[in-house]
C-alpha positions as CSV (number, residue, x, y, z in Angstrom):
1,X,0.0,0.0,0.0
2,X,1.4,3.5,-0.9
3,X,2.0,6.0,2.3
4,X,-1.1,7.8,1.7
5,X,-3.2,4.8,2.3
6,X,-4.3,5.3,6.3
7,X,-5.1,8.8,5.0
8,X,-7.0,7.7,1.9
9,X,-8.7,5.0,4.4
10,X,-9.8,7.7,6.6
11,X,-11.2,10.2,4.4
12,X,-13.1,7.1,2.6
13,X,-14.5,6.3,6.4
14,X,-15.2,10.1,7.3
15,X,-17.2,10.0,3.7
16,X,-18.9,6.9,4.3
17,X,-20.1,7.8,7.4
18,X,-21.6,11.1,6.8
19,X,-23.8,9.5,4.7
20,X,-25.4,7.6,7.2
21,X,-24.0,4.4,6.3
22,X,-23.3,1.8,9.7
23,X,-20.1,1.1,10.9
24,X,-20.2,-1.9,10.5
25,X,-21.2,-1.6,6.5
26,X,-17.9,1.2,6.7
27,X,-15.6,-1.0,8.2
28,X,-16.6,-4.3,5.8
29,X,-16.1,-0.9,2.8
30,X,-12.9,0.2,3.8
31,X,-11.4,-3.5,4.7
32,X,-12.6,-4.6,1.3
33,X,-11.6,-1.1,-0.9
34,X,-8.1,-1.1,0.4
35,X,-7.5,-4.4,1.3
36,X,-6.6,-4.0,5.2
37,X,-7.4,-6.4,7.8
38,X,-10.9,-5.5,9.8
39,X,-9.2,-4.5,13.0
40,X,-7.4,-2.0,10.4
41,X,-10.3,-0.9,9.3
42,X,-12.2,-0.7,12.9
43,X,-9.6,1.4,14.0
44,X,-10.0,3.8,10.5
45,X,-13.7,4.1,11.5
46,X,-12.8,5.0,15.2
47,X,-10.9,7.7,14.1
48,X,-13.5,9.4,11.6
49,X,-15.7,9.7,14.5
50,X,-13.3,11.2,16.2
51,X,-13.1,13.2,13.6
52,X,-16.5,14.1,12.7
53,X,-16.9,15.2,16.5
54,X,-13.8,17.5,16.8
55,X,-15.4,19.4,13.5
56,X,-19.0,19.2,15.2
57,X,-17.1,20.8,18.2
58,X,-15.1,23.4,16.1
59,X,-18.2,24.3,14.6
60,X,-20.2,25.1,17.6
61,X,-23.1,24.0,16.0
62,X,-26.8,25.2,17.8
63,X,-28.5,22.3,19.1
64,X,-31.9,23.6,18.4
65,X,-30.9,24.0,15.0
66,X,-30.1,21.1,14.6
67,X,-32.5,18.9,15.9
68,X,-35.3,21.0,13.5
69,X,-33.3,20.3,11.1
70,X,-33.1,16.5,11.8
71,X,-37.0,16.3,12.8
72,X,-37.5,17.7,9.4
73,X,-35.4,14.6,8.1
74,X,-37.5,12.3,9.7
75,X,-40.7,13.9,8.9
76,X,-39.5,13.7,4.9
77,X,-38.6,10.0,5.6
78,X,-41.6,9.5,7.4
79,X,-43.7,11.3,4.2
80,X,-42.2,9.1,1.6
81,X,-42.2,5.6,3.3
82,X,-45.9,6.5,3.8
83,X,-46.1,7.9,0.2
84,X,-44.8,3.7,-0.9
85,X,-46.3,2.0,1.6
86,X,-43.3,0.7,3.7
87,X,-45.3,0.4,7.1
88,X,-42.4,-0.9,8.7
89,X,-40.2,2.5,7.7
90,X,-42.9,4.9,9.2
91,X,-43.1,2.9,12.5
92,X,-39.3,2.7,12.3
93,X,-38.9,6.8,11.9
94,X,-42.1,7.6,13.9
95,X,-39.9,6.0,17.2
96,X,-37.1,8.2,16.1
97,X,-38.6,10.5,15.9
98,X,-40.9,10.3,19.8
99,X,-37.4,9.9,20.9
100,X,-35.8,12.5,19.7
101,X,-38.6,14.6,21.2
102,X,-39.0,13.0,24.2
103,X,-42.6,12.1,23.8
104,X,-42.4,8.7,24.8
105,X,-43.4,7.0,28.5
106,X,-40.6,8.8,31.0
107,X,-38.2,6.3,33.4
């Protein structure tokens, strides 16, 4: 592997992630893209988070902004799954979404 291949496998994991894939999917990606071992690759996919949260910190992104923007997310999720008829999507978004909120039963 060339020297710029832990970078290369990083930037693929940071990428991967932001687009909501699991870690698990990113770590069987990156493993199989650049032909690590898994461990290799776990360890890539602990650094992007680490990385995603040092930007989030840097940032200083508003929490309130945020979770609008991510209830309108799940609202559009929940819009289209209705829109195709995937039951099991809207029931899968609708508890995201009462969680997010905090309208569920309270412990």
């Amino acid at each position: 592997m060339p020297a710029s291949a832990p970078t290369d496998r990083l930037e693929s994991a940071v990428k991967l992630l932001l687009q909501g894939k699991s870690p698990h999917s990113v770590v069987a990606d990156v493993a199989s893209q650049y032909g690590c071992s898994r461990r290799t690759a776990r360890n890539d996919v602990a650094s992007a988070y680490r990385r995603i949260q040092q930007d989030v910190a840097e940032v200083g992104l508003d929490r309130k902004a945020l979770v609008a923007q991510t209830v309108h997310c799940l609202q559009t999720g929940m819009a289209q799954a209705l829109a195709t008829n995937q039951i099991g999507s809207v029931i899968g978004t609708a508890r995201e979404l009462r969680e997010l909120l905090g309208l569920g039963p309270q412990q």
